[in-house]
N, C-alpha and C positions, 0 to 999 in steps of 0.2 A: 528331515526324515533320517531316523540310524537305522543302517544295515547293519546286517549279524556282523560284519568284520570291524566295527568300532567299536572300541574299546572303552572313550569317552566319551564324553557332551560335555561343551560349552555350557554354562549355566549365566555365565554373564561376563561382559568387556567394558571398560572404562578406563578413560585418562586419567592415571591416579596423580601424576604432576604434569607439567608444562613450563618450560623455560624457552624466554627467546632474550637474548641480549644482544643490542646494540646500544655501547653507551652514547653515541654523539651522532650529530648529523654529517661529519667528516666521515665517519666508519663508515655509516651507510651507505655514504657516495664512492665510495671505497669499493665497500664488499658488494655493492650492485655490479661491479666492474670484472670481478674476481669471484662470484660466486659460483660459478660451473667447477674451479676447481677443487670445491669444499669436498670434503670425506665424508660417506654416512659410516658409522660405526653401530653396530648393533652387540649389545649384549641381554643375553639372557637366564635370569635366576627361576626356582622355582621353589615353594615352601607348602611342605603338607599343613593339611586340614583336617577338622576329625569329618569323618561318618567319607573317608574316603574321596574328600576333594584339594586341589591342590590348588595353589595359587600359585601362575607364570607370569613372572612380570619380564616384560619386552622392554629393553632401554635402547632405544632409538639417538644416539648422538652427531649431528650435522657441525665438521668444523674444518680451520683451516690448518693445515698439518705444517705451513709453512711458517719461515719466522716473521710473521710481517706484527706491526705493533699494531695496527685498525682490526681488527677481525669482531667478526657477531660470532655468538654460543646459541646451539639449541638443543633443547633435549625433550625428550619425552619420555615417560614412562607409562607403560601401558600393560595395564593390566587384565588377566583372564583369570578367570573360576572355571575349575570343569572337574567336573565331578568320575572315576573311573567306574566305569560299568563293571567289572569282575574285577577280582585279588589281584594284581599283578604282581609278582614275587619277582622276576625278571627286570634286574637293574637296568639293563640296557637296554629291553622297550620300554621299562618305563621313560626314560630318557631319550629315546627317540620319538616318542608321544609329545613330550613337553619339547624338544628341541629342534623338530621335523613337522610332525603333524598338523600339533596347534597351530605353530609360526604359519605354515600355509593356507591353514583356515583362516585366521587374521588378519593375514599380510593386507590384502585390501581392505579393509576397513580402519588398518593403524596407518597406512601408506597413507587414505585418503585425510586423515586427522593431520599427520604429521606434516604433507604439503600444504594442509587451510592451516594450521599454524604459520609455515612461513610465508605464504603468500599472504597471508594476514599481516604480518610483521614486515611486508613491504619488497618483499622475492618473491615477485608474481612469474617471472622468468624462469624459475627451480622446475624441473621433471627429474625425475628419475625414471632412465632412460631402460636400466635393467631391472628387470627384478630380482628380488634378491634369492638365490638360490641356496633355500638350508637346507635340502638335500645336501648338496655337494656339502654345504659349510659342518653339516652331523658327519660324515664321513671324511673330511681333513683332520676333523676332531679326534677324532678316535683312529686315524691311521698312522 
């Protein structure tokens, strides 16, 4: 349902890639041991569309920030269509739409892809424990 204060609509989300690596069964036994202290990293692009839709892809990166030689890689990219309801001429909501709003909308449906990836890949143990807060994260950005 959009109320008069949205600006967008979602028009469609999908995993436009997926990466899980662990080369060996040493890693594994490894990074099962170590895995709570892996990093998610999130980055965020977005690219205009004609007829006024843009495309946000969400880069989701799960890894070990430490020097250890065993480590697994994961990523995800995850991608949204949403199309803006009126002109936005204003660079800064546009950008808090795509950096704030969207991200919120989505979060649980890329959060739930991005955990059945690695529980899939053998890190049934993996939560995230926070969520992830891009409110705050649009506002360190720009302060």
């Amino acid at each position: 349902m959009m109320t008069m204060t949205e600006k967008y609509k979602v028009l469609g989300q999908y995993i436009k890639d997926s990466s899980s690596e662990t080369p060996d069964i040493e890693t594994y036994l490894f990074v099962k041991e170590v895995i709570s202290r892996y990093k998610l990293g999130i980055d965020i692009t977005s690219k205009a569309l004609k007829n006024k839709m843009v495309e946000v892809t969400t880069k989701f990166v799960f890894q070990d920030k430490e020097d250890n030689k065993r480590k697994s890689y994961f990523e995800m990219n995850y991608s949204t269509i949403i199309k803006l309801i009126d002109e936005i001429s204003d660079k800064k909501e546009l950008e808090k739409i795509i950096l704030c709003d969207v991200q919120k909308k989505i979060y649980p449906d890329l959060e739930k892809a991005f955990l059945n990836l690695l529980h899939d890949s053998g890190y049934d143990s993996v939560k995230f424990t926070k969520k992830v807060d891009f409110e705050s994260l649009y506002k360190q950005r720009f302060n």
